[in-house]
Biopython code that builds the backbone (N, CA, C, O; Angstrom):
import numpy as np
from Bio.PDB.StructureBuilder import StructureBuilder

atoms = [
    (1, "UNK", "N", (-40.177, -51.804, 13.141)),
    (1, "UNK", "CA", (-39.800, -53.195, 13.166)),
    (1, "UNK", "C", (-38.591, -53.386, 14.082)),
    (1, "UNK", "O", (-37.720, -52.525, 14.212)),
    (2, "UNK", "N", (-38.590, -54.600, 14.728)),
    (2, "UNK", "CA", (-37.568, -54.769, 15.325)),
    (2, "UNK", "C", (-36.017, -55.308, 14.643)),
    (2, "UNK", "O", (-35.941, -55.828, 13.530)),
    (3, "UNK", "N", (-34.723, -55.044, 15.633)),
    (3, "UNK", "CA", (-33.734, -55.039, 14.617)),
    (3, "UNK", "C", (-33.730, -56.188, 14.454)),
    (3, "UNK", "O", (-33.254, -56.381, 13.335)),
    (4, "UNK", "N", (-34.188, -57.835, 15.288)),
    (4, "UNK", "CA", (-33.510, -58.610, 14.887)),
    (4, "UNK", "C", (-35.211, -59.838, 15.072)),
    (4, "UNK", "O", (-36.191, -59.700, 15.804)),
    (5, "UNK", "N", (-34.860, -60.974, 14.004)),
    (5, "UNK", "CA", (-35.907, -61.745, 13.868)),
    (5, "UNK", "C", (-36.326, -62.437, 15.103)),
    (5, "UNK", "O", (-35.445, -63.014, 15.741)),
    (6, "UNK", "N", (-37.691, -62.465, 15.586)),
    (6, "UNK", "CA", (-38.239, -63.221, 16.593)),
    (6, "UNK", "C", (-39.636, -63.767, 15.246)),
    (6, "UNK", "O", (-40.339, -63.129, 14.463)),
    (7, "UNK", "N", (-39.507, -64.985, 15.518)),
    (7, "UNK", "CA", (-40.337, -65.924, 14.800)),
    (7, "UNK", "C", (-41.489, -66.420, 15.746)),
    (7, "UNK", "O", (-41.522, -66.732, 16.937)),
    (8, "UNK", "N", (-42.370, -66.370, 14.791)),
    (8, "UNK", "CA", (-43.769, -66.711, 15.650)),
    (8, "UNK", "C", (-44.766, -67.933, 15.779)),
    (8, "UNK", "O", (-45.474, -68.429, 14.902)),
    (9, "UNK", "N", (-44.642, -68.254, 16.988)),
    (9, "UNK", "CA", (-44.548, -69.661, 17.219)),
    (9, "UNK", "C", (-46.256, -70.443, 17.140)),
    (9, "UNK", "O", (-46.536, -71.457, 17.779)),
    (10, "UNK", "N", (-47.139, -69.781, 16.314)),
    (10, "UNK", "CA", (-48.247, -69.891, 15.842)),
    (10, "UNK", "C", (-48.351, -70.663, 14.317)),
    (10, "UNK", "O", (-47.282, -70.793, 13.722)),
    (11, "UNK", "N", (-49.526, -71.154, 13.692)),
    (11, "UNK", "CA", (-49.361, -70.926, 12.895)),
    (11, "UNK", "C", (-49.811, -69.913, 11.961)),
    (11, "UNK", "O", (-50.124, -70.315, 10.840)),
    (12, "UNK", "N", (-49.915, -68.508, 12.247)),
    (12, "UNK", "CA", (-49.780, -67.139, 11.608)),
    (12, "UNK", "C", (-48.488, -67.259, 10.657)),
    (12, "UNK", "O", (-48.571, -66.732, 9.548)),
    (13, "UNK", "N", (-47.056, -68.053, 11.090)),
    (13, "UNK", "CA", (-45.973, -67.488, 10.326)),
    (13, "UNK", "C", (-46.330, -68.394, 9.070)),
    (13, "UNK", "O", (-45.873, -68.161, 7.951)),
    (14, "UNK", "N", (-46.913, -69.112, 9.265)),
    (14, "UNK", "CA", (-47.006, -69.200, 7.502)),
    (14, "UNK", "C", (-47.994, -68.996, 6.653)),
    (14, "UNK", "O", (-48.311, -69.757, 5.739)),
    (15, "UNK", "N", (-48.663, -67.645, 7.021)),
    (15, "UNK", "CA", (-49.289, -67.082, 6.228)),
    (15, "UNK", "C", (-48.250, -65.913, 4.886)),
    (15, "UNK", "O", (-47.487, -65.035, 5.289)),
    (16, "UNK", "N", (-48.433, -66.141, 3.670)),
    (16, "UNK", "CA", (-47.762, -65.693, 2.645)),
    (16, "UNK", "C", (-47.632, -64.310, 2.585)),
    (16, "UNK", "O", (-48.685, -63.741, 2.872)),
    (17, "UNK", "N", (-46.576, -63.467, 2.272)),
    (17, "UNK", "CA", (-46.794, -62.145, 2.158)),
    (17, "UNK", "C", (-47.128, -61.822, 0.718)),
    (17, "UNK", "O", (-46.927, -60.629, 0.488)),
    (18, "UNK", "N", (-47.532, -62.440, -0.229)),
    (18, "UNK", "CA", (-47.769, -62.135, -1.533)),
    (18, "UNK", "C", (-49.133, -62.584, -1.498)),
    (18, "UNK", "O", (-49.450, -63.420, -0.652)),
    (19, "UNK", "N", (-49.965, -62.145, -2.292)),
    (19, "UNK", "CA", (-51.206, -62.375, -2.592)),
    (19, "UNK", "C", (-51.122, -63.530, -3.918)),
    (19, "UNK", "O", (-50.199, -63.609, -4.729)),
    (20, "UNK", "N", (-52.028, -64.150, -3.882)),
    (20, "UNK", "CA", (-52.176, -65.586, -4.454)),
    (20, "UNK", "C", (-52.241, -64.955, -5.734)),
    (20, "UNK", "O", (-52.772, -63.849, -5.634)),
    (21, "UNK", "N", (-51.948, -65.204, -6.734)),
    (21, "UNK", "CA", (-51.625, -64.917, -8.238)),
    (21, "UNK", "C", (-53.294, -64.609, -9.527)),
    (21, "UNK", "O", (-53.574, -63.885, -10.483)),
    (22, "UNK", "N", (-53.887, -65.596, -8.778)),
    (22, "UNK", "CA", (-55.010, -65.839, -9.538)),
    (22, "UNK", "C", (-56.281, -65.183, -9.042)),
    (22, "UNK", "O", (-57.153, -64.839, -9.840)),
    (23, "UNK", "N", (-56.412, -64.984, -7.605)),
    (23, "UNK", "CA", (-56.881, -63.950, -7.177)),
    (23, "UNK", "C", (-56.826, -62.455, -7.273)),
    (23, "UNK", "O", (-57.767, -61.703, -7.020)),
    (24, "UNK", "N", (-55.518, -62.070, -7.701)),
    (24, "UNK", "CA", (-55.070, -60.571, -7.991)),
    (24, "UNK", "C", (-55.739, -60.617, -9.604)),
    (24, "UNK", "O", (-56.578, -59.789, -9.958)),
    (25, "UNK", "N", (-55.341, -61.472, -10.313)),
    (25, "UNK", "CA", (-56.105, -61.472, -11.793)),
    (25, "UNK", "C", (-57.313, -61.236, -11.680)),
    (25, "UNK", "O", (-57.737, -60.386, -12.464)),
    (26, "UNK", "N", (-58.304, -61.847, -10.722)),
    (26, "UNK", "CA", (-59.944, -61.531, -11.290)),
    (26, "UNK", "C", (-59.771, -60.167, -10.590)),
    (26, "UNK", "O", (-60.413, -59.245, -11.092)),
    (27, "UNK", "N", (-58.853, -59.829, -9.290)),
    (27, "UNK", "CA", (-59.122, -58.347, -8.977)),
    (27, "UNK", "C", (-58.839, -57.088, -10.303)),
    (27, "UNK", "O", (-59.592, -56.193, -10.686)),
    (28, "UNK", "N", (-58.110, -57.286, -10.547)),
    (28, "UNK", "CA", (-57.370, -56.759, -11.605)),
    (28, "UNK", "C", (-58.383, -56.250, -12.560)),
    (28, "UNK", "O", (-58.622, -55.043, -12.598)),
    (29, "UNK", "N", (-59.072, -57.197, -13.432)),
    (29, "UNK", "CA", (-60.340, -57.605, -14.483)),
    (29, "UNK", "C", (-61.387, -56.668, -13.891)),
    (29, "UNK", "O", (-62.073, -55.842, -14.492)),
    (30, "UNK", "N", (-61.367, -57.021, -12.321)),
    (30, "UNK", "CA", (-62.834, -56.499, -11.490)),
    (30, "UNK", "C", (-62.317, -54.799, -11.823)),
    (30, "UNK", "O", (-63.007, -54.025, -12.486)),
    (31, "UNK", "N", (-61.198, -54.500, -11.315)),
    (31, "UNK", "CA", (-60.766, -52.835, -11.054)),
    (31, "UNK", "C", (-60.649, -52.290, -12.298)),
    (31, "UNK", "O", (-60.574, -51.063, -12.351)),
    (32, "UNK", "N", (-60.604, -53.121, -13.640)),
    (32, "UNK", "CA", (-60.865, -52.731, -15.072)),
    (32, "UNK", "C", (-62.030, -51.916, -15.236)),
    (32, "UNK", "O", (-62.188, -50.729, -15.522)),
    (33, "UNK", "N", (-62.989, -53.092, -14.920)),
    (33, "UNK", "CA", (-64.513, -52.558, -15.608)),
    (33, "UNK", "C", (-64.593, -51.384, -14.436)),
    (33, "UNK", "O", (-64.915, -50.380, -15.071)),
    (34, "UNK", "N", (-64.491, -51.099, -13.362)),
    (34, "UNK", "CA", (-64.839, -50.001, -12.514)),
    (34, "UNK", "C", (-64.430, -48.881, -13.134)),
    (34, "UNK", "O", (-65.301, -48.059, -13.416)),
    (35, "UNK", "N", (-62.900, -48.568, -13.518)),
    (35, "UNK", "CA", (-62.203, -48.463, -14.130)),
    (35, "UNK", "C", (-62.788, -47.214, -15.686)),
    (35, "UNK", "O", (-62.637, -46.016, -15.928)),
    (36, "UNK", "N", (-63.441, -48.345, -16.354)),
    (36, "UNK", "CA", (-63.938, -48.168, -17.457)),
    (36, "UNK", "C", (-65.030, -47.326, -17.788)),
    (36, "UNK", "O", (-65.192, -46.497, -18.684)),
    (37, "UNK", "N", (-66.032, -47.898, -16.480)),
    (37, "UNK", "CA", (-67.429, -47.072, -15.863)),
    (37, "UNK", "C", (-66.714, -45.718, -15.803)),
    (37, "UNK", "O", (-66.734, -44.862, -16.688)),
    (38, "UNK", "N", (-66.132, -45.658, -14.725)),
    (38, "UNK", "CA", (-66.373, -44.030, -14.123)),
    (38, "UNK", "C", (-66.831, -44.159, -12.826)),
    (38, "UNK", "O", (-67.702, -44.909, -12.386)),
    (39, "UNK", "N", (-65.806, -42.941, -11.992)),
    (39, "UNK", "CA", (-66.526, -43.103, -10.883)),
    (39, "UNK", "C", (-67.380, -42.106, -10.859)),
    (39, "UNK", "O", (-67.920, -41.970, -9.761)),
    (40, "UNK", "N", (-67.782, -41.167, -11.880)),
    (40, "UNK", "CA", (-69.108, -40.636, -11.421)),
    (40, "UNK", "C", (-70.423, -41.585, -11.897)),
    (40, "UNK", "O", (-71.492, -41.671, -11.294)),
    (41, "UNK", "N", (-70.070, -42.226, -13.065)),
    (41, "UNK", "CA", (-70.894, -42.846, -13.215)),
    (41, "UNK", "C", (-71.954, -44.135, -12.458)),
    (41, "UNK", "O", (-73.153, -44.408, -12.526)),
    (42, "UNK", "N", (-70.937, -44.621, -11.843)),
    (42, "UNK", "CA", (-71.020, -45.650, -10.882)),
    (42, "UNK", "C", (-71.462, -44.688, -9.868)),
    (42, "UNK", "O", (-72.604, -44.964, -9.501)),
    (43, "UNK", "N", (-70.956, -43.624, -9.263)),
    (43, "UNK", "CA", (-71.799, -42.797, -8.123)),
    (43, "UNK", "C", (-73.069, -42.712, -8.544)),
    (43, "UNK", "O", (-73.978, -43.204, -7.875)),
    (44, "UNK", "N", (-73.284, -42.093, -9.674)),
    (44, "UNK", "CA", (-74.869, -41.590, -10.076)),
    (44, "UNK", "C", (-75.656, -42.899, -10.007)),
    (44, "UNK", "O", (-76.317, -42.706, -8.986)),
    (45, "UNK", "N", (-75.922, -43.844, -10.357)),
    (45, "UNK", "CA", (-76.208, -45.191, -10.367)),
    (45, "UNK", "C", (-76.390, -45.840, -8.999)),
    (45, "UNK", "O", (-77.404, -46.531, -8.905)),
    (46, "UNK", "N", (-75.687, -45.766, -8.027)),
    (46, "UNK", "CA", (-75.484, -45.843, -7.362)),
    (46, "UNK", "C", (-76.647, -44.997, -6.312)),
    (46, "UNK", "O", (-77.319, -45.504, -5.414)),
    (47, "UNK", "N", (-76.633, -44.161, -6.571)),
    (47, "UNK", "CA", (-77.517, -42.731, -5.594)),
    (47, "UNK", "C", (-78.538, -43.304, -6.242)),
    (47, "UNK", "O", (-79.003, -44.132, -5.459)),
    (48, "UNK", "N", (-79.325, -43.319, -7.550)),
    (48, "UNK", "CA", (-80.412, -43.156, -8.202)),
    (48, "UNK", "C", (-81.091, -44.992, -7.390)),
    (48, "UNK", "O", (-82.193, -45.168, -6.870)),
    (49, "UNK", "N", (-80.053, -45.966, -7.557)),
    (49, "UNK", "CA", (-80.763, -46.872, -7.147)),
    (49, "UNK", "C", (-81.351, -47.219, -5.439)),
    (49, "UNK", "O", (-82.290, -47.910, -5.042)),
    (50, "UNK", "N", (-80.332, -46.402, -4.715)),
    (50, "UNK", "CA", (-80.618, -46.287, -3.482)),
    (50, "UNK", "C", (-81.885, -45.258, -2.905)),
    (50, "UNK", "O", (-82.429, -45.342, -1.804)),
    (51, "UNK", "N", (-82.208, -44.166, -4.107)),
    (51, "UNK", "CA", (-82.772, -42.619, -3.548)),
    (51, "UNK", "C", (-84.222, -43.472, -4.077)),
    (51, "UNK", "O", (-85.060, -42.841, -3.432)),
    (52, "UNK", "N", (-84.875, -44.338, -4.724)),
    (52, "UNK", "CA", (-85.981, -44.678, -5.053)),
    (52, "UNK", "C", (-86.349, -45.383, -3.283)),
    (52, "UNK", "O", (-87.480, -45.164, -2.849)),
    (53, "UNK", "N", (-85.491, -46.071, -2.514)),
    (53, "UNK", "CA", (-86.005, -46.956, -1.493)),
    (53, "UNK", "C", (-86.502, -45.724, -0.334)),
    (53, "UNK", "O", (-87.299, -46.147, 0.503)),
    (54, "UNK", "N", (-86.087, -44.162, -0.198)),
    (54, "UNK", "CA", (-86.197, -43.402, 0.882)),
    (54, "UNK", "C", (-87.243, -42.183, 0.420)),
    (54, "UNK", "O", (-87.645, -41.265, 1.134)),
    (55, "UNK", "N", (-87.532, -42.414, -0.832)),
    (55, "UNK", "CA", (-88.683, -41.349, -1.241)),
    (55, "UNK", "C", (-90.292, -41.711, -0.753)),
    (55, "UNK", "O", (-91.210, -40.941, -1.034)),
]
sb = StructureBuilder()
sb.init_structure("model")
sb.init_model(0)
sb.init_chain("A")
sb.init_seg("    ")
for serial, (resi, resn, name, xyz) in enumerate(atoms, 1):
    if name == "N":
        sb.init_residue(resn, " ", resi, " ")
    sb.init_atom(name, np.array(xyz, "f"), 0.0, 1.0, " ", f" {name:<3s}", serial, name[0])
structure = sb.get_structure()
């Protein structure tokens, strides 16, 4: 980074550096149940539903 502020004369600078509050919640909920699964489980599931389309 540079040492001293140059501001950007777009409107890019007012894009937020925090993620919107209510959006991180359903992520959150979403990374639960993944979470909960398993990631082998979700792998196996995953393979089994894809390996029926190439047999």
């Amino acid at each position: 980074m540079p040492h001293r502020f140059v501001p950007v004369p777009t409107a890019d600078s007012w894009q937020l550096s925090n993620a919107p509050i209510l959006e991180m919640a359903a992520l959150r909920a979403s990374l639960e149940l993944f979470d909960e699964a398993g990631m082998s489980r979700l792998t196996a599931k995953g393979k089994e539903r894809t390996s029926t389309y190439y047999l």
